[in-house]
C-alpha positions in Angstrom: 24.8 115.2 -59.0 26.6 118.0 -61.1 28.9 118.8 -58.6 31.2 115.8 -56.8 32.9 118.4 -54.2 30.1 118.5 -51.5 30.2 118.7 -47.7 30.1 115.3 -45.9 27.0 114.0 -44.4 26.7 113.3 -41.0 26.9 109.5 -39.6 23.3 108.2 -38.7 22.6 108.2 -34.9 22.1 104.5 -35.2 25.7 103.3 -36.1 27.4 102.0 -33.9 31.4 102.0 -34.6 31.9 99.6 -31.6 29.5 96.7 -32.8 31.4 97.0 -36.0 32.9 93.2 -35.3 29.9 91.9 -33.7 26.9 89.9 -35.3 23.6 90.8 -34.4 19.9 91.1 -35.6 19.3 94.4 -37.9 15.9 96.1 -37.5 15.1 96.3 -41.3 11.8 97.7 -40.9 13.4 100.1 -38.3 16.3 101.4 -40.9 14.1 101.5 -43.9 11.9 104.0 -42.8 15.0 106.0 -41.2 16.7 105.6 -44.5 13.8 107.4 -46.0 13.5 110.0 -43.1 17.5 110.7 -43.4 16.9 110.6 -47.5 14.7 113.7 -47.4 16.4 115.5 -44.5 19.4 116.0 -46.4 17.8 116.0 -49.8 19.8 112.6 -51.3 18.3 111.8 -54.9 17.9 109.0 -56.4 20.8 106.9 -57.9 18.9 106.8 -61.0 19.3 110.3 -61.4 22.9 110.5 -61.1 24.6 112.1 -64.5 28.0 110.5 -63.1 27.8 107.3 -61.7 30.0 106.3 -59.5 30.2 102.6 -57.9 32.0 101.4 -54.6 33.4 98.0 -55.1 34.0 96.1 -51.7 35.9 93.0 -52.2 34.6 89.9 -49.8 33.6 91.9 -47.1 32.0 89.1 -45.2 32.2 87.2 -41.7 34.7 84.6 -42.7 36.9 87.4 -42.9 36.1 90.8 -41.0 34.6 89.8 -37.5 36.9 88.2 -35.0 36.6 84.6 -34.3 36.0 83.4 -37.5 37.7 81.2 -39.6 39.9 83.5 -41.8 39.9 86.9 -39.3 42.1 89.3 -40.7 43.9 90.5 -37.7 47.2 92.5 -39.6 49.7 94.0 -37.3 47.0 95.4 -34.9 45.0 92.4 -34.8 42.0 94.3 -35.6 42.9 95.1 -38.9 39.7 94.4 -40.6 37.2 95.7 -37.9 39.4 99.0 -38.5 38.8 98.9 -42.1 35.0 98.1 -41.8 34.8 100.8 -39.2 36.0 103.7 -41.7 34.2 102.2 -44.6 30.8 102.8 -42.9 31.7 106.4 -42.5 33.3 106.7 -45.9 29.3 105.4 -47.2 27.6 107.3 -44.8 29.3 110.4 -45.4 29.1 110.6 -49.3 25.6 108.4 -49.5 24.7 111.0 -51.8 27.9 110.6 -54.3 27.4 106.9 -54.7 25.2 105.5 -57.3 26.0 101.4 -56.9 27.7 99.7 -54.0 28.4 95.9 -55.3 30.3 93.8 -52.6 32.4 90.7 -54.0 31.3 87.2 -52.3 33.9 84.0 -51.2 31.3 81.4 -51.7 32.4 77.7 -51.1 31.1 74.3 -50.7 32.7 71.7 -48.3 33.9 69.6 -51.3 36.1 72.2 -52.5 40.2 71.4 -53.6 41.2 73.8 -51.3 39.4 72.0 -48.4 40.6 69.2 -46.3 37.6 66.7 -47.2 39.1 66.6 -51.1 42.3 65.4 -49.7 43.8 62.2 -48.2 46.8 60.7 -47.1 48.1 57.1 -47.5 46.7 56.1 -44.2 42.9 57.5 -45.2 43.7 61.0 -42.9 42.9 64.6 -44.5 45.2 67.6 -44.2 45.8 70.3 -41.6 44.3 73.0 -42.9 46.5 76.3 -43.2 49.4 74.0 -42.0 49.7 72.3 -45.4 51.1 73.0 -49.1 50.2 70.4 -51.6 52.3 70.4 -54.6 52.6 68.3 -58.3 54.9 66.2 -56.3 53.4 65.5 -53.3 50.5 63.9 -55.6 53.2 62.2 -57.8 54.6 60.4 -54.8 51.6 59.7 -53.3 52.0 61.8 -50.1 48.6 63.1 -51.3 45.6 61.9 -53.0 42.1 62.6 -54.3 39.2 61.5 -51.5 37.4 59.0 -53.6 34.5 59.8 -51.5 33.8 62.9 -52.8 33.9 62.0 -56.8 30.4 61.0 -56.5 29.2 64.9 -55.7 32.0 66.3 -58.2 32.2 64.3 -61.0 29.2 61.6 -61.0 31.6 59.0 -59.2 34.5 59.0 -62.0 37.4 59.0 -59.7 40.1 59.1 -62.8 38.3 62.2 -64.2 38.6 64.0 -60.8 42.0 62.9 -60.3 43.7 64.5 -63.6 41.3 67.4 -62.6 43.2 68.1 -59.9 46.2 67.3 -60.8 46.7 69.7 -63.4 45.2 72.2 -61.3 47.4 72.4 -58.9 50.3 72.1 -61.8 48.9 74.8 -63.1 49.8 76.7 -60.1 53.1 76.2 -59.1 54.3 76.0 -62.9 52.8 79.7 -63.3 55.1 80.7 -60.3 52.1 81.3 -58.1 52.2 79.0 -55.2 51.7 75.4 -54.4 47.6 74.6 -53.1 47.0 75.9 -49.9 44.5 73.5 -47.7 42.2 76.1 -46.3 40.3 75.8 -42.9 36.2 75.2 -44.0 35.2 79.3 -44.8 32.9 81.1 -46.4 30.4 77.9 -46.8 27.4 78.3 -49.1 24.4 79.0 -46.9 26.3 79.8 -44.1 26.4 83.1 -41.6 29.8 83.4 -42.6 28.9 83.3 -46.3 26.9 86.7 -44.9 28.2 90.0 -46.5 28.4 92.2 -43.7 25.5 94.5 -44.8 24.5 96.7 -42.4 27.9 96.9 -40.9 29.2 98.4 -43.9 26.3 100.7 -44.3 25.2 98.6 -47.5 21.2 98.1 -46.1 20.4 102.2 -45.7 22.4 102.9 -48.7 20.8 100.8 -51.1 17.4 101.6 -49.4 18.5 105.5 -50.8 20.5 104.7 -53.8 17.2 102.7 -54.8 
């Protein structure tokens, strides 16, 4: 790869731009012999020949955020914001699959016991928080509006409630005294083991391109 200014290659007949925001089941066996077959057609070497590497970094390109639906859908102005975005970075990939050495995609991996989720949190009467409708701040825990679950210090911190609790507590001091913002409660995304913890793989071209940049 002496030369970076080359002619774009073509988009795969099997793409799809209007399943970009759909789920389904990818043909692996299917794209991995295409990928080999489109690999030879237009004479793509391998990454590990590459004298400059170049790597595309995609940052949490995964259900929770990128298919509509979901928990955390990024919609933008259009409402189809990141469908759009997905949409041109499979033909950015597939039209300079020869230019890329490495594609690593970023993961948002959570459990349920998360701060950030409702379950961490309760009220004085016992109820959790409305997620993305609530800001919890050093005072609200100072006052007691909010409070550590003690149910979930067993699968945190062995079951010692006072460790969590200053845990927290300075955590979310921490933010709002760096000028960030106070803790958001999140709605339940990305969950470890989940289809929305899924990067978006052969939506975003990842599966043939690694299958060439091999």
């Amino acid at each position: 790869m002496n030369n970076l200014i080359k002619n774009k290659l073509p988009i795969p007949a099997h793409f799809n731009a209007e399943k970009v925001g759909e789920v389904w089941r990818v043909p692996y066996e299917e794209r991995a012999a295409a990928a080999e077959d489109w690999a030879e057609q237009y004479n793509i070497q391998l990454a590990a020949s590459d004298k400059t590497n170049i790597c595309l970094l995609l940052i949490d390109v995964q259900n929770t955020f990128c298919i509509p639906g979901f928990e955390l859908f990024v919609g933008g102005k259009s409402g189809t914001g990141a469908v759009d975005d997905n949409r041109r970075i499979c033909e950015f990939i597939y039209h300079n699959l020869e230019l890329i050495t490495k594609i690593i995609p970023t993961l948002d991996t959570h459990t349920a016991t998360q701060i950030f989720h409702p379950i961490f949190w309760i009220n004085d009467v016992g109820k959790h928080p409305t997620p993305a409708a609530t800001n919890i701040t050093p005072a609200d825990i100072e006052n007691g509006s909010w409070k550590v679950n003690p149910a979930v210090a067993n699968s945190i911190t062995n079951g010692n409630y006072e460790l969590l609790e200053k845990h927290a507590y300075h955590y979310v001091k921490q933010l709002s005294q760096n000028g960030k913002y106070p803790l958001t409660v999140w709605p339940y995304h990305s969950m470890l083991g989940g289809i929305v913890d899924t990067p978006r793989r052969e939506r975003t071209g990842i599966l043939v391109s690694q299958l060439l940049l091999a």
